[in-house]
Structure formats: C-alpha cells, structure tokens
Biopython code that builds the backbone (N, CA, C, O; Angstrom):
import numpy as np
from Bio.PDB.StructureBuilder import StructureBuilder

atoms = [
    (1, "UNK", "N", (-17.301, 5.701, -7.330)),
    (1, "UNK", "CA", (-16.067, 5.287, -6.695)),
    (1, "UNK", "C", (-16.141, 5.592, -5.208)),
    (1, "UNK", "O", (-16.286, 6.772, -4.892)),
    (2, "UNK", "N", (-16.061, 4.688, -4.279)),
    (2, "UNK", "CA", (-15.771, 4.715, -2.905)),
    (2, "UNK", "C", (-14.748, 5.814, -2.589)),
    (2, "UNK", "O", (-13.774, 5.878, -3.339)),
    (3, "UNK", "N", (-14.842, 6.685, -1.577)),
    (3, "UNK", "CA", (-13.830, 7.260, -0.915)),
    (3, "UNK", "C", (-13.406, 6.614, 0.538)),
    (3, "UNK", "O", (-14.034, 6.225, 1.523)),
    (4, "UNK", "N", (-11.949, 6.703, 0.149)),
    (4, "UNK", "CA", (-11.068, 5.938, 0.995)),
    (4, "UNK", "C", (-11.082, 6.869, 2.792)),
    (4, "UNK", "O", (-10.739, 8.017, 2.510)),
    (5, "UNK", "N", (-11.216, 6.829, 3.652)),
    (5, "UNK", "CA", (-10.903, 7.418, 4.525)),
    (5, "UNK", "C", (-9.471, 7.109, 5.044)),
    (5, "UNK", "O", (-8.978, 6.045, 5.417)),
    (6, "UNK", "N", (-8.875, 8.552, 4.943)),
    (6, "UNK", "CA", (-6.963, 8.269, 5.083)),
    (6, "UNK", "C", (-7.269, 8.256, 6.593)),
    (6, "UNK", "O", (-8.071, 8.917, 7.252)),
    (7, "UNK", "N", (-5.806, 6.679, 7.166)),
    (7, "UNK", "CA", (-5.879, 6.854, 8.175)),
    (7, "UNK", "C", (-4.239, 7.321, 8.556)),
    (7, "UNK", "O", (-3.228, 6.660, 8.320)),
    (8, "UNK", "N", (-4.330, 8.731, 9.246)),
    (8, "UNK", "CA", (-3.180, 9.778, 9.226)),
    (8, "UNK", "C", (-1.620, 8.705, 10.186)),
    (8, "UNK", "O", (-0.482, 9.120, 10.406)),
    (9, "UNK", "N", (-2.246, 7.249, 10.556)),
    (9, "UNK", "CA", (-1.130, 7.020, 11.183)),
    (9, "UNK", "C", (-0.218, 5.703, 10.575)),
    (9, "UNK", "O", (0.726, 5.142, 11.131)),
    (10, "UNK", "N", (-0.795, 5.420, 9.310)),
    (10, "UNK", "CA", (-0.226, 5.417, 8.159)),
    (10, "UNK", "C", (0.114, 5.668, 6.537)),
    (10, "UNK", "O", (-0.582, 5.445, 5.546)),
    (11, "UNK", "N", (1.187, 6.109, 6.639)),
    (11, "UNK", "CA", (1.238, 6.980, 5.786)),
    (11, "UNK", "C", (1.666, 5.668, 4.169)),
    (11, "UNK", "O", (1.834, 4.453, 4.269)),
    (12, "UNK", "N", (1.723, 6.489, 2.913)),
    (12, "UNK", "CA", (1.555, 5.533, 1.776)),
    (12, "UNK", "C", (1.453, 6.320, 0.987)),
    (12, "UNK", "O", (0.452, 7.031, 0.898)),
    (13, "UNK", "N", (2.791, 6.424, -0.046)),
    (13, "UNK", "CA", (2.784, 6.672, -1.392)),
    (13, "UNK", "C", (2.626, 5.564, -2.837)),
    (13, "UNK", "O", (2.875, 5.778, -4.024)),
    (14, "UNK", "N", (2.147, 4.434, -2.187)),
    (14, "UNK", "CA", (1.964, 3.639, -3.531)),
    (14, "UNK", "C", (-0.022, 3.955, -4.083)),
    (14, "UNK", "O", (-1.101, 3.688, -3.554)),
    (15, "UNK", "N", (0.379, 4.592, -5.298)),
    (15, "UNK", "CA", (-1.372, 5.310, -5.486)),
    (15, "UNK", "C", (-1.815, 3.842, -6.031)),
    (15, "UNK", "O", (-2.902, 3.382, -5.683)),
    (16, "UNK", "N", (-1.025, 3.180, -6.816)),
    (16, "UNK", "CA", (-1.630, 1.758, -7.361)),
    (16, "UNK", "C", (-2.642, 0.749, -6.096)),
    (16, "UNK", "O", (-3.222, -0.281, -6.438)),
    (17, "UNK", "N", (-2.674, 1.154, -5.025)),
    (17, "UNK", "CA", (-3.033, -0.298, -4.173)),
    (17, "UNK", "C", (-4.447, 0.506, -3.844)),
    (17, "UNK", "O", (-4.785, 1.689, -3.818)),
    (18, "UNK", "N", (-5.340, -1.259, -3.515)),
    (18, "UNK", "CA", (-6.536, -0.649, -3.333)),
    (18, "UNK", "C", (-6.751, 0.091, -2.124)),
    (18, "UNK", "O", (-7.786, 0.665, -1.785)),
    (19, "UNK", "N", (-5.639, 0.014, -1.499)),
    (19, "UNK", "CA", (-6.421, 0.829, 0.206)),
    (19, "UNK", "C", (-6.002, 1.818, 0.231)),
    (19, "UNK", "O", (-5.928, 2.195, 1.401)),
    (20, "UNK", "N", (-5.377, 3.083, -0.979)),
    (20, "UNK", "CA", (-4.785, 4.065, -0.727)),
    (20, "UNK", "C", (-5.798, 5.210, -0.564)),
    (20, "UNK", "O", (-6.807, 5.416, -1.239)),
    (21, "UNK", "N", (-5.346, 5.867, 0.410)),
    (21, "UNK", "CA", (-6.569, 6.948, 0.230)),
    (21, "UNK", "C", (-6.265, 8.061, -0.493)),
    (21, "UNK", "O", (-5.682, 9.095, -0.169)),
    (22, "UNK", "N", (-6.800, 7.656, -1.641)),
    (22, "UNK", "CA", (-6.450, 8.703, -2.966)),
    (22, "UNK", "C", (-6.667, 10.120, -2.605)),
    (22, "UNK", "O", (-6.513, 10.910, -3.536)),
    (23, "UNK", "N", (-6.905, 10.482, -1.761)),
    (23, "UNK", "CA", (-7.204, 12.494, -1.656)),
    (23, "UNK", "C", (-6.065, 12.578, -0.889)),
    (23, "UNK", "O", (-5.954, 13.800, -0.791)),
    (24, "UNK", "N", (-4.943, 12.000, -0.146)),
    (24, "UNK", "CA", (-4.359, 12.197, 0.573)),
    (24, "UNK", "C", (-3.292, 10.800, 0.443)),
    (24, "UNK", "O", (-3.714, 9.706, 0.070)),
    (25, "UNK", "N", (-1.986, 11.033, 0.782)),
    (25, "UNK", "CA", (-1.096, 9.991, 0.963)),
    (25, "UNK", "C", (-1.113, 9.632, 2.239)),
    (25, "UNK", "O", (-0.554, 10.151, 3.206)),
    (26, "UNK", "N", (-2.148, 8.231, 2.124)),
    (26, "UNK", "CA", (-1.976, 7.360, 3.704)),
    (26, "UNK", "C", (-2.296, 6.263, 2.972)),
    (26, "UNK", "O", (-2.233, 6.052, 1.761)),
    (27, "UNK", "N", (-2.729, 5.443, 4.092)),
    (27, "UNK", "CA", (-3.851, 4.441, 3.665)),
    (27, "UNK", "C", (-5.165, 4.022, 4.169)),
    (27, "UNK", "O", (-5.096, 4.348, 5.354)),
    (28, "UNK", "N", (-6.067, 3.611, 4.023)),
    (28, "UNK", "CA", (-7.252, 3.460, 4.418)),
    (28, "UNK", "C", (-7.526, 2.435, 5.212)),
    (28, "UNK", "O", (-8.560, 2.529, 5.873)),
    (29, "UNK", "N", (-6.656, 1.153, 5.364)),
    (29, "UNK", "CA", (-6.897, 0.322, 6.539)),
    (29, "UNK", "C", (-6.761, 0.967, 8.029)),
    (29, "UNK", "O", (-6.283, 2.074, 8.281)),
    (30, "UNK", "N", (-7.212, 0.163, 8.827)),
    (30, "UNK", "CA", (-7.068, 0.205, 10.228)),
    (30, "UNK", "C", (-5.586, -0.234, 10.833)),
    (30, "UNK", "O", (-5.024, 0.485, 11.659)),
    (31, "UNK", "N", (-5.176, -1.100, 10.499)),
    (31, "UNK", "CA", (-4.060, -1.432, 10.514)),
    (31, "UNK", "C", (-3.781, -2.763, 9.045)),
    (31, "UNK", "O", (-4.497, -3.412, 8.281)),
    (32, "UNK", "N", (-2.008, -2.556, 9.377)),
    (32, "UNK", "CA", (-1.402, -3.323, 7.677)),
    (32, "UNK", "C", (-0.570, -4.102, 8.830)),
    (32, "UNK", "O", (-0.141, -3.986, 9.978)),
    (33, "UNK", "N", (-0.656, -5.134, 7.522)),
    (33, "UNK", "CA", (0.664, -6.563, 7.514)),
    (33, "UNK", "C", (1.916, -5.909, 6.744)),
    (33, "UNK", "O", (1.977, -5.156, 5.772)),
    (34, "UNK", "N", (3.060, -6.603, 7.715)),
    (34, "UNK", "CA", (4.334, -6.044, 7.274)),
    (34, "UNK", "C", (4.910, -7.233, 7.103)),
    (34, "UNK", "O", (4.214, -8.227, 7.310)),
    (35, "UNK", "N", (5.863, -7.346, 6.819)),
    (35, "UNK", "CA", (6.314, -9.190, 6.201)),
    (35, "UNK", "C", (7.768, -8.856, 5.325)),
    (35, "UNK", "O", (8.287, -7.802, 4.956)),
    (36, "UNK", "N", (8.113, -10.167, 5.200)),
    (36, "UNK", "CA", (9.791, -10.217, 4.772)),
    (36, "UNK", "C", (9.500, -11.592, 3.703)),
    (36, "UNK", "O", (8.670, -12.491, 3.840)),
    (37, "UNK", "N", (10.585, -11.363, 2.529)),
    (37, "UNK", "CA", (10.076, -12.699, 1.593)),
    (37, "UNK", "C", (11.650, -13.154, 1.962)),
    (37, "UNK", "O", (12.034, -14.108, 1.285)),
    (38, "UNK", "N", (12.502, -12.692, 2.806)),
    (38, "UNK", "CA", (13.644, -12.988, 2.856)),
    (38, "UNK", "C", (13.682, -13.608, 4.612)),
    (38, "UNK", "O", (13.042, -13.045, 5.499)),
    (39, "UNK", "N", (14.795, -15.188, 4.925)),
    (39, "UNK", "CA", (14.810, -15.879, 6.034)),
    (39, "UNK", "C", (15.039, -15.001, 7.335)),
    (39, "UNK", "O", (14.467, -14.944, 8.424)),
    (40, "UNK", "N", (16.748, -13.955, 6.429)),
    (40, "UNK", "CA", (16.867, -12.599, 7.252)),
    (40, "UNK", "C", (17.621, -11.469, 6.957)),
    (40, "UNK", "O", (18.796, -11.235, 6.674)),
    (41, "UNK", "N", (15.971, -10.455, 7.198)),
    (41, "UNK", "CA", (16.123, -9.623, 6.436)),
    (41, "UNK", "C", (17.354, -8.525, 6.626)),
    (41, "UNK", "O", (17.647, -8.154, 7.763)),
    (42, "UNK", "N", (17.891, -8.144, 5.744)),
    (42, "UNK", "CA", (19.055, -6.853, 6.140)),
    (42, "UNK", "C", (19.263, -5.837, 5.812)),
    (42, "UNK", "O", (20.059, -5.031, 6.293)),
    (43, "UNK", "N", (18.216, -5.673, 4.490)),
    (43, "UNK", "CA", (18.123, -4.118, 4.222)),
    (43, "UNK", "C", (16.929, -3.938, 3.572)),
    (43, "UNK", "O", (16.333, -4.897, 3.081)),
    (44, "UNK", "N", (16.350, -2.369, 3.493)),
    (44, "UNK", "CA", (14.890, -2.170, 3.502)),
    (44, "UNK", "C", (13.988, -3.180, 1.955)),
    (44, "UNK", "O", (12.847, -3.639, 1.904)),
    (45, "UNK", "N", (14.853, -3.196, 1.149)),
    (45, "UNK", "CA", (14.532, -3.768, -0.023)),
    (45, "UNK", "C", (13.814, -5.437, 0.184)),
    (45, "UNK", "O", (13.101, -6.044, -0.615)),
    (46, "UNK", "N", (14.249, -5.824, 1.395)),
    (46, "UNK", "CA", (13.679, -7.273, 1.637)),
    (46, "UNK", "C", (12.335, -7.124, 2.715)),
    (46, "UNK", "O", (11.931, -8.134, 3.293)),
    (47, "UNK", "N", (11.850, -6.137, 2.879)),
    (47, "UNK", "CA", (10.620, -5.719, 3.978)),
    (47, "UNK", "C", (9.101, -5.670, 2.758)),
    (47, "UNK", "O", (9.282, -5.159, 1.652)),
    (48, "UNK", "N", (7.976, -6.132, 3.057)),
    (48, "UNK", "CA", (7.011, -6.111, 2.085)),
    (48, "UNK", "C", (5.828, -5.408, 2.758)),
    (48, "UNK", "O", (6.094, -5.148, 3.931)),
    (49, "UNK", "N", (4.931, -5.124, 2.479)),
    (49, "UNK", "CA", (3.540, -4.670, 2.790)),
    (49, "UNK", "C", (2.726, -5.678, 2.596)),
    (49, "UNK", "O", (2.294, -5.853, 1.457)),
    (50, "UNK", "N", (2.380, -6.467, 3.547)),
    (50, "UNK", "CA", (1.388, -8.039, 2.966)),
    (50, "UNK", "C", (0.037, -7.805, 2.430)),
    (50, "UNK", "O", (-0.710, -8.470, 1.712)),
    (51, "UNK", "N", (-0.076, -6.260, 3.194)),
    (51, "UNK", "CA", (-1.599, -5.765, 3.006)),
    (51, "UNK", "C", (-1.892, -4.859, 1.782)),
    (51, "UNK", "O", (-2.895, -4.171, 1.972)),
    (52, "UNK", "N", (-1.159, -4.621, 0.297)),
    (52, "UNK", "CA", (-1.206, -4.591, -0.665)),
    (52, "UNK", "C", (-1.783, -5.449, -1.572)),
    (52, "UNK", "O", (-1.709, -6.667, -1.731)),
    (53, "UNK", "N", (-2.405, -4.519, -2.165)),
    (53, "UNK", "CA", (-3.734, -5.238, -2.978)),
    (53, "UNK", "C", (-3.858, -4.635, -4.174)),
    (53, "UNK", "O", (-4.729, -3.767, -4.118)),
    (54, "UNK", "N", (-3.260, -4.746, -5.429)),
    (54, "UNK", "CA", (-3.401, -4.085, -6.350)),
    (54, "UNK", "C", (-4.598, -3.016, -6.572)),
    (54, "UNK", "O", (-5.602, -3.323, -5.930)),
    (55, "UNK", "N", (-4.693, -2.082, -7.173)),
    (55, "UNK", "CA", (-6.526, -1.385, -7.086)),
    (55, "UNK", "C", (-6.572, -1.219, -8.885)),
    (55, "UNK", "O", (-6.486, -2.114, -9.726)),
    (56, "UNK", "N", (-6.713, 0.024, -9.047)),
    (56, "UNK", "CA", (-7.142, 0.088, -10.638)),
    (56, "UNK", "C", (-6.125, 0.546, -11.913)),
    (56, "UNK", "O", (-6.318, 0.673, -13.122)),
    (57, "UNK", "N", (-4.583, 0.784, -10.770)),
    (57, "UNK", "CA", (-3.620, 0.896, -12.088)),
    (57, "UNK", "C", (-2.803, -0.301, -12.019)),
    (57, "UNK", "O", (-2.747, -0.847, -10.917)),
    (58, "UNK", "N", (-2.178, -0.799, -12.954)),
    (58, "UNK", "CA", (-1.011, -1.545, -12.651)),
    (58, "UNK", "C", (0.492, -0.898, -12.472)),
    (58, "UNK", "O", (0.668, 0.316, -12.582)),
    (59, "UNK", "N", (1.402, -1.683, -12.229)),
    (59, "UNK", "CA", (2.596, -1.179, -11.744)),
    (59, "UNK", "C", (3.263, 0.455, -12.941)),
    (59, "UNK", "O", (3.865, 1.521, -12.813)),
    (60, "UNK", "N", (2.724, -0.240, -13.811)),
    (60, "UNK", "CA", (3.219, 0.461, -15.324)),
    (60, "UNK", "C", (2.303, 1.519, -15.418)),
    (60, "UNK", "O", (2.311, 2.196, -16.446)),
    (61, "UNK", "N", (1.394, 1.810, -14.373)),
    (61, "UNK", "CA", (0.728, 3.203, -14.488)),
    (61, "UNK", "C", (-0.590, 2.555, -16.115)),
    (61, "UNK", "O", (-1.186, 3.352, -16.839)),
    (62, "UNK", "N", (-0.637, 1.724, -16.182)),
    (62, "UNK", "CA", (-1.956, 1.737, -17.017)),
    (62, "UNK", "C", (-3.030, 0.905, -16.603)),
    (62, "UNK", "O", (-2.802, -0.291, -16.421)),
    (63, "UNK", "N", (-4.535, 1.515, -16.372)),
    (63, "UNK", "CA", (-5.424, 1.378, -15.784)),
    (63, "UNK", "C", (-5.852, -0.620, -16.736)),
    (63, "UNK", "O", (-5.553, -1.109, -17.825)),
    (64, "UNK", "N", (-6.759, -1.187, -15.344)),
    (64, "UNK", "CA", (-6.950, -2.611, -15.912)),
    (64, "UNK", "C", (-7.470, -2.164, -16.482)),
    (64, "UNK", "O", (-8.062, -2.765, -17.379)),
]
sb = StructureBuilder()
sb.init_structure("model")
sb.init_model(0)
sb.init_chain("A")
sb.init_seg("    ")
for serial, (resi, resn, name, xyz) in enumerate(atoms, 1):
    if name == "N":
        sb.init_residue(resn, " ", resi, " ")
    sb.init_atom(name, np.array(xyz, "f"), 0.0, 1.0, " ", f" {name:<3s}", serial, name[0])
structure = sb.get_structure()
C-alpha cells in the first residue's frame, strides 16, 4: 500500500477517499477542486469536494 504524504494545508476527515493521508487527517493532493451542485449556493450542505475519489471503503464503511 502506497503512503499518502499529508499535505498539512489541507486538512480532511473523510478516511473513505483515495487521497486521504491515512496516518494523519489531511489530504495528499497538492491542491483540491471545490465545486457547488447547486446554481446558488447558501449553505455548507450545497459545497462539494470535486477532488474526491472514492479509495478502498465505501460510504457504509465496507471495504470493495
């Protein structure tokens, strides 16, 4: 298994995605896409992470 290098200037508690850097809560990209599935947005619930990528659990916590 690859180790992720956390990058400390973003931070990330979703352990499911592939860029998380599992020894530490960040993430391992250089920089992330931020994005809205809504025309306009008004509260945090309509803001997305574009740069989420499922990794080896699913949402339900059970491994593919």
């Amino acid at each position: 298994m690859e180790t992720k290098k956390p990058n400390h200037c973003i931070s990330c508690s979703v352990k499911n995605c592939a860029h998380h850097a599992q020894s530490e809560n960040y993430c391992s990209l250089e920089k992330v896409v931020i994005g809205t599935h809504e025309k306009n947005p008004t509260v945090v619930q309509c803001v997305d992470c574009e740069s989420f990528v499922l990794g080896s659990a699913s949402c339900c916590g059970e491994t593919r």
